[in-house]
Structures are given as C-alpha cells and as structure tokens.
ZADO-16741 format. One line per 3 residues: number of its first residue (from 1); their letters; for each residue x, y, z of C-alpha. Coordinates in steps of 0.02 Angstrom, whole numbers, plus 32768, in hexadecimal, padded with zeros to 4 digits. Example, Ala and Ser with C-alpha at 12.3 -4.5 7.8 and 13.67 -1.06 7.14 Angstrom:
2
1) as) 8267/7F1F/8186; 82AC/7FCB/8165;
This chain:
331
1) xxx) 57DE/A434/2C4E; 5848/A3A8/2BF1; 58D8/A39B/2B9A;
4) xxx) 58E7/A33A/2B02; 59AD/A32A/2ACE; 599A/A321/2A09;
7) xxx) 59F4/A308/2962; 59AA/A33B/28C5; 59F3/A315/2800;
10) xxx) 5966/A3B7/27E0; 59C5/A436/2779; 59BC/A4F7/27C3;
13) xxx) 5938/A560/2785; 5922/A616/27D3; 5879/A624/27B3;
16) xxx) 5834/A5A3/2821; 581C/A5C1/28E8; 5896/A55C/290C;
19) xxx) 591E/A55F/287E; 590A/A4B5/283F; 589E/A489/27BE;
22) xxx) 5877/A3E9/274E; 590A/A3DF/26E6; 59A5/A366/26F0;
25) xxx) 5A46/A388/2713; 5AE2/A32F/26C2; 5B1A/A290/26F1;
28) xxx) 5BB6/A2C8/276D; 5BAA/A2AD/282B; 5BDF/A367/283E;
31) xxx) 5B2F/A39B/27E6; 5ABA/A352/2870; 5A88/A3BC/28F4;
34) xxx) 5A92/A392/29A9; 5A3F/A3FC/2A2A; 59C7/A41C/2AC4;
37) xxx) 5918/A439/2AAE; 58B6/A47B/2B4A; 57F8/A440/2B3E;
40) xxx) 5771/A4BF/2BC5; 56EB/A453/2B98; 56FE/A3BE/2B30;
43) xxx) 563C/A3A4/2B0C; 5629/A457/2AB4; 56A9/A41A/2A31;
46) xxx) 5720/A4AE/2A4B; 57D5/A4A3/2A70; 5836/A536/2ACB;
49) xxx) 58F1/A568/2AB2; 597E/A518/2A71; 5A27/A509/2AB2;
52) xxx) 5AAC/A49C/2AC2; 5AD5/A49D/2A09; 5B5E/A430/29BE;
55) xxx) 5B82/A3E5/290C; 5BB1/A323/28F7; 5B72/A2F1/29A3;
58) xxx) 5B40/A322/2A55; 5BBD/A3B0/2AB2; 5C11/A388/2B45;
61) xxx) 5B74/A3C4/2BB4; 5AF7/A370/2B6D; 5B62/A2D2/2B7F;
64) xxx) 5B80/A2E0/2C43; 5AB6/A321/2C4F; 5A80/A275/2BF8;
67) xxx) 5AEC/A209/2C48; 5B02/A262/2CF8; 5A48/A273/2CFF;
70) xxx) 5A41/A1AD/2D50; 599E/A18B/2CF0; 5979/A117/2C66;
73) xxx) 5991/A154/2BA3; 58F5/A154/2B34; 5913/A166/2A7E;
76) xxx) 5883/A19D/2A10; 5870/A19D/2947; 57E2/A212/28FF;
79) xxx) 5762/A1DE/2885; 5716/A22A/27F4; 56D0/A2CF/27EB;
82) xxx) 573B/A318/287A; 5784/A3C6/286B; 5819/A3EC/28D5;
85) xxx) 57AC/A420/296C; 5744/A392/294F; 57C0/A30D/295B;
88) xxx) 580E/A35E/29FC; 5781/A393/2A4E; 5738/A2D5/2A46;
91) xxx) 57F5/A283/2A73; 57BF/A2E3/2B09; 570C/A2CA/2B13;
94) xxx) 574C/A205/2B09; 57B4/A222/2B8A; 574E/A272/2BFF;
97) xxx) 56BA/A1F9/2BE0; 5721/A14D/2C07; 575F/A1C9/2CAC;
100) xxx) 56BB/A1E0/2CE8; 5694/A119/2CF7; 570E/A131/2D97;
103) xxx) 576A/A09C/2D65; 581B/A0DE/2D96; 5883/A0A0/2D06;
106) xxx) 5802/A0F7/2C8F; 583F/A1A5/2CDE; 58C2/A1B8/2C56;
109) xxx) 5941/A23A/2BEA; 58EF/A24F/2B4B; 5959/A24C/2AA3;
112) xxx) 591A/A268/2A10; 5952/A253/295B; 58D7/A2C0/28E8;
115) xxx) 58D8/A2BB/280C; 58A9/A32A/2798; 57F8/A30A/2791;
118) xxx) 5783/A38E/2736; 56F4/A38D/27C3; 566D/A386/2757;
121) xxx) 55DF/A2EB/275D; 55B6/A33D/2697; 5616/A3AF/2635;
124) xxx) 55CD/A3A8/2590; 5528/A365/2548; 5597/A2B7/2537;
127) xxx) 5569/A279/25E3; 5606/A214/25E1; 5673/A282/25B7;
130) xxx) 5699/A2BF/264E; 56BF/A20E/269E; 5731/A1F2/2610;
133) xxx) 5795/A275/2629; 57B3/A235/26E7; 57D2/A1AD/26B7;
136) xxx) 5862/A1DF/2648; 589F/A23F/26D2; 58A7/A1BA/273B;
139) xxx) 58FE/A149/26E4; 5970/A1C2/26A0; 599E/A1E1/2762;
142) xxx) 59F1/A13E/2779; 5A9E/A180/275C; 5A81/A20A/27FC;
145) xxx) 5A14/A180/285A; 5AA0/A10F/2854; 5B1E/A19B/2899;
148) xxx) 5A9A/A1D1/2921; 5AA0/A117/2960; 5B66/A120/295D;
151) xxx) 5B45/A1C9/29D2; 5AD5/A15C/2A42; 5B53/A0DB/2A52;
154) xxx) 5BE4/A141/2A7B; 5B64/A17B/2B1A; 5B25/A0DB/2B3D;
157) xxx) 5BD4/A0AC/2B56; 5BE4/A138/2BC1; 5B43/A123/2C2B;
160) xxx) 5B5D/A05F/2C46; 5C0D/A0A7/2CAB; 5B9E/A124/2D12;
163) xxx) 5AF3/A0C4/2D16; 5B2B/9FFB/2D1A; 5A63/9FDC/2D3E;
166) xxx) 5A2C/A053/2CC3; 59BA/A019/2C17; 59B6/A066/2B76;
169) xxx) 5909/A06D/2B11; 58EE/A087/2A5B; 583D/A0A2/2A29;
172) xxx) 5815/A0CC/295D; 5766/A106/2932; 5714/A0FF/2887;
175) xxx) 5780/A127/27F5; 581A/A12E/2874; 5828/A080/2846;
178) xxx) 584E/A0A6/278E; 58C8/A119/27C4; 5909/A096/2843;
181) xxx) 5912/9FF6/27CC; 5984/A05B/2754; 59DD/A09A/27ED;
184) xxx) 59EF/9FD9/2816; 5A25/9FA7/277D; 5ACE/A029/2786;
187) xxx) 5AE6/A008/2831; 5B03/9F40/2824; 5B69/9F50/2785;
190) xxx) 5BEA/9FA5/2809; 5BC4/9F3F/2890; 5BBC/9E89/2860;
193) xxx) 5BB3/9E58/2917; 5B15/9E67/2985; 5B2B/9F04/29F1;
196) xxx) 5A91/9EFE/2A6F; 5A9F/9FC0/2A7D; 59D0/9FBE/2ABE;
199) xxx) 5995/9F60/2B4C; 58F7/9F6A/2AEE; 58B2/9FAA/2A4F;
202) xxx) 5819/9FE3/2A41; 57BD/9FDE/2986; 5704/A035/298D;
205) xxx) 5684/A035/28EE; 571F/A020/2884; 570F/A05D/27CE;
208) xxx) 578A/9FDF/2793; 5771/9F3E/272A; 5729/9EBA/278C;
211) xxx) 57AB/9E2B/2741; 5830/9EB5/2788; 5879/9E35/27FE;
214) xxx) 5893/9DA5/276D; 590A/9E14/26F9; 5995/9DE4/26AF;
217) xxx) 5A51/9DFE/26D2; 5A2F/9E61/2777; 59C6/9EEC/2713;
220) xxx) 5936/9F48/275F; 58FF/9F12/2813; 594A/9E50/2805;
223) xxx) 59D1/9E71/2882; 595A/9ED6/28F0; 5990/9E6F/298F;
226) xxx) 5A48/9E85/2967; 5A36/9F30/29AC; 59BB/9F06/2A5B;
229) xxx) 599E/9E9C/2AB3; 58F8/9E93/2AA6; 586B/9EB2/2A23;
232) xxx) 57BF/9EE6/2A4C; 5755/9EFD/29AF; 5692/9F71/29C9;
235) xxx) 561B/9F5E/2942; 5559/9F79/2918; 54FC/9F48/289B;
238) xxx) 5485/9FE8/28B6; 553E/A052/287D; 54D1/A0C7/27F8;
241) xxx) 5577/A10F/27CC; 55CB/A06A/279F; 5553/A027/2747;
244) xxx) 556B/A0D1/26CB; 5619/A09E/26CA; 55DC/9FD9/2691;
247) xxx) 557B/A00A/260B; 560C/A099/25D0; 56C3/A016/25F4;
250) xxx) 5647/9F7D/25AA; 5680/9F23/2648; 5647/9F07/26E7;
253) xxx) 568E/9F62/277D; 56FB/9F2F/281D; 5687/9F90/2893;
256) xxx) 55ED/9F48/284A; 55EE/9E9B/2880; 5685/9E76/28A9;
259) xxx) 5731/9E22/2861; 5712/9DA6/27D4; 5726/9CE7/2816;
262) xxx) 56F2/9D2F/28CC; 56BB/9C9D/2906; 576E/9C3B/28E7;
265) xxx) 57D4/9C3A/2977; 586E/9C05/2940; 5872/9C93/28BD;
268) xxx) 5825/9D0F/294A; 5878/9CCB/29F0; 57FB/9CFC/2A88;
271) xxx) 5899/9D2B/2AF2; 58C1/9DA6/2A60; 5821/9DE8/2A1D;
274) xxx) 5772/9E0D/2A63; 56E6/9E3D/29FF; 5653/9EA7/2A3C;
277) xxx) 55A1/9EBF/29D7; 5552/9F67/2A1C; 54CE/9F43/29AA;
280) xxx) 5445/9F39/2A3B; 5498/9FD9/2A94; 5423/A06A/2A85;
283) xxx) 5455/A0CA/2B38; 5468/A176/2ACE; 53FC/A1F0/2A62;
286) xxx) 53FC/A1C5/29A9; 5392/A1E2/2923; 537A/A156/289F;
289) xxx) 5401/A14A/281A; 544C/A1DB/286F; 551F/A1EF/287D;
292) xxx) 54ED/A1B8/2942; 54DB/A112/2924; 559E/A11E/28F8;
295) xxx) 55D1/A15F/2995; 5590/A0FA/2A35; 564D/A0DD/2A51;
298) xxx) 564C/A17F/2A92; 5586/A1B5/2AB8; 555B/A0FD/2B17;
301) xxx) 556E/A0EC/2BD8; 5573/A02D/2BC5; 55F8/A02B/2B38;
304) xxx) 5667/A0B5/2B95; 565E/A032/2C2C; 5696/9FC6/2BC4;
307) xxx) 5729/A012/2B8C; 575B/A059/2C31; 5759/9F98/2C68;
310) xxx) 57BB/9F6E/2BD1; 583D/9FF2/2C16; 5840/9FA3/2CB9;
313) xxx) 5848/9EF1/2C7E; 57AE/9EAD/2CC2; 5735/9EA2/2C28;
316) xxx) 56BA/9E18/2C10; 56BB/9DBB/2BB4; 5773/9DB8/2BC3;
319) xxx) 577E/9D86/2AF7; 5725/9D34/2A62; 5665/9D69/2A46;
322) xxx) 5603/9DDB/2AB2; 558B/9E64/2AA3; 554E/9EF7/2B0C;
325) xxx) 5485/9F07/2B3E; 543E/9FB6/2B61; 538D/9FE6/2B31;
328) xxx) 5378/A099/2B09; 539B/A124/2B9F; 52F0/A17A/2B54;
331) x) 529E/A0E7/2B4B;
C-alpha cells in the first residue's frame, strides 16, 4: 500500500467513484481539495479510500505525517488523459518504482497535485479534441497550481526544521508542464526573488514549447531555476505523443529534443540544468506510435535509475548533454 498526500482544483461530482470529476473549481484557495489517498496496488490503477479531507490546504495530520515521516518529499504533476484515479494511482506507481531502485533517498512521501483532466486519449471523431481540452485545463490551473506550491512551501519550511538533510523533488510529466509554466508564470510575479523551494526538478517528455526557457518577462518556464536548484530535462525523439502535439501547437516540444539553444552553456549553465535524450531507451513494452513511447519515465528500469540517482545527487553526467542506452528488455 502507498499513500499519495494530494490536492486537486477537480470540482465535486457525485457520480464518479471517487467524487471528483473533470471540472474546475473557482479560483479561491478555499476551493482546492486537500486529502489522503490510500493506493492497495498502484500498478492496477485503482486508488482506495479517502480521508484526511481539508479545504485550502493540508490538515494538521497530514502536515506532521509528511514532515514527521523523516523521508524525502516527491512532488508529481499528471499528464494528459489522466482521470482522478489515474493521476493518483501513477503519483504512486512513480513513487513506488524510483523506491524499488533501493537507492535510499528515492524511498520518498509522495504528493501529488492532480487537474481536471477529462481522461480520454479521444473523445470525439476530432482526434484533438480531447488534448485540447487538457490543455485548457491545464493552463487554466495555474491560479490553484500556484497556491498548491504556496502549500508546499509552508511544509518545506516546516520539514527543513525537522529534516535539516532532507531534499525536496518536483517531477512534471507530459502536459504537467503546461499546467506548470502558467503555474510559473503567477508564482514569480509574487516572488521576484529566487526561492530554491526543490533540490531538484524533474521535467519528463514535457508537452511544453521547446523555446519555454527563452520567454520573456519571467513568463512560462524562464525562471524555472528560480524555484530549484537544479534542472534535469528527459526527452525522446521516438515521443509518438509529442510529436501529435507538434503538428497540433505548430511548434516543437520541450520533451522532444530538448530546450531550444541546448547546446549554449551560458544560457543553460551545466551546474543548473542537465539534459537527458532517452531516445535509444527501449527497456519496456511498447508498440509503435503507441501512448508508451510517452511514458518510459515511468515504464524504463534505466530511466527510473536515473531519477532515483538524481534524488540522491549522484547522476552522471552531473549536467549539460547526456543520454541513457538500453536496448529493448524483449529484445
């Protein structure tokens, strides 16, 4: 069993299992859910009960669980085309998965920020319509994002006290990067000053704009590094589901090949940012052009070891260019 400690900006709806459903509630701190999710068995994609409920942030229980608990904090962001259970039973799939390497700052308290989206790869015989409904969840999230990461900094206050040795990780998969670069975007426009809340952020297949680093003013992902320390950026060119998202933005994608200018390192520091091609990792069962090829953050042995040793702080290479080798485990 895990526990995945969890906000959601999903609006109540009664007639789904597990009351929440994939609309959006209004922008007030007091309308996002904060609660305790008890996984059996991460890998059948069901979540059990509930508890722990509170509005506008985590109760007092929750808080001592996470911080007394005197292991690291991993912070996960959903994709597209995650229900409710979806997104909570992979936060603790994730978690479990980076556990199993046996790297011991891997073994981790999972939180997890989940938005409204619908679920559904197609909805209609638009094939895109679906994704662009995500994605207009996503973004529209930023305002309960941004409040979420004002809930994780009140405990990372809080677990720095208890834990002085302890890391925080964010990781953002997929379209959890739209959601995070208009997240990003509030957050810095209220905190002018670099905060390092993250010892390490963690960006997989990222459906964001590859040029998302390069914006102007502070918008989107420029100020990335303001909030961690450190930047580690997975991408593949065999990404079937970005290159959908390519052809539908009309721009490439960050998870695709990588940050525009990757090359420069004096825009992309190597003691900030390291940048991974999975490209050549095929260590997991996936059919051609299938939604697989989007998810060897999670399905991959070799890039799970690599994240675990991104939690622990010995990753190699320790910044700039690298990629990950691992012929197919059917192969």
């Amino acid at each position: 069993m895990t526990l995945v400690y969890f906000a959601t900006n999903r609006a109540a709806d009664a007639t789904q299992p597990n009351g929440f459903g994939s609309g959006i509630v209004a922008e007030d701190p007091m309308a996002i859910t904060y609660a305790v999710a008890d996984v059996p068995d991460p890998a059948s994609g069901r979540i059990g009960a509930i508890s722990d409920r509170n509005m506008g942030g985590f109760s007092d229980a929750a808080t001592g669980a996470i911080v007394g608990a005197g292991k690291n904090l991993f912070v996960f962001i959903h994709g597209f085309d995650n229900s409710f259970e979806d997104a909570l039973s992979r936060a603790a799939f994730n978690a479990d998965f980076y556990r199993a390497t046996g790297q011991r700052g891997a073994d981790t308290v999972c939180i997890a920020f989940t938005w409204p989206s619908a679920g559904q790869l197609i909805d209609s015989p638009e094939l895109d319509s679906a994704y662009r409904r995500d994605q207009q969840m996503a973004g529209a999230s930023a305002f309960h994002l941004d409040r979420f990461f004002a809930e994780i900094d009140r405990l990372r206050q809080l677990f720095v006290r208890q834990n002085p040795t302890g890391r925080l990780f964010l990781l953002a998969h997929s379209m959890g990067n739209w959601a995070l670069q208009a997240a990003m975007t509030a957050w810095h426009q209220a905190h002018p000053l670099p905060d390092d809340m993250f010892d390490e952020v963690i960006l997989a297949a990222a459906d964001e704009v590859f040029d998302s680093f390069e914006a102007p003013n502070g918008t989107r992902l420029s100020r990335i590094a303001d909030l961690g320390q450190r930047v580690t950026i997975y991408s593949s060119n065999k990404d079937a589901i970005l290159q959908v998202s390519a052809a539908v933005n009309g721009i490439d994608r960050l998870g695709e090949d990588g940050p525009k200018d990757k090359t420069d390192p004096t825009r992309y520091p190597t003691n900030v940012f390291r940048m991974i091609d999975c490209t050549d990792v095929s260590d997991f069962d996936w059919p051609f052009l299938s939604e697989q090829t989007h998810q060897y953050y999670r399905l991959s042995p070799t890039v799970a070891k690599d994240i675990a040793a991104v939690m622990v702080g010995n990753a190699l290479p320790v910044g700039g260019l690298g990629a990950l080798h691992a012929p197919p485990s059917w192969g």
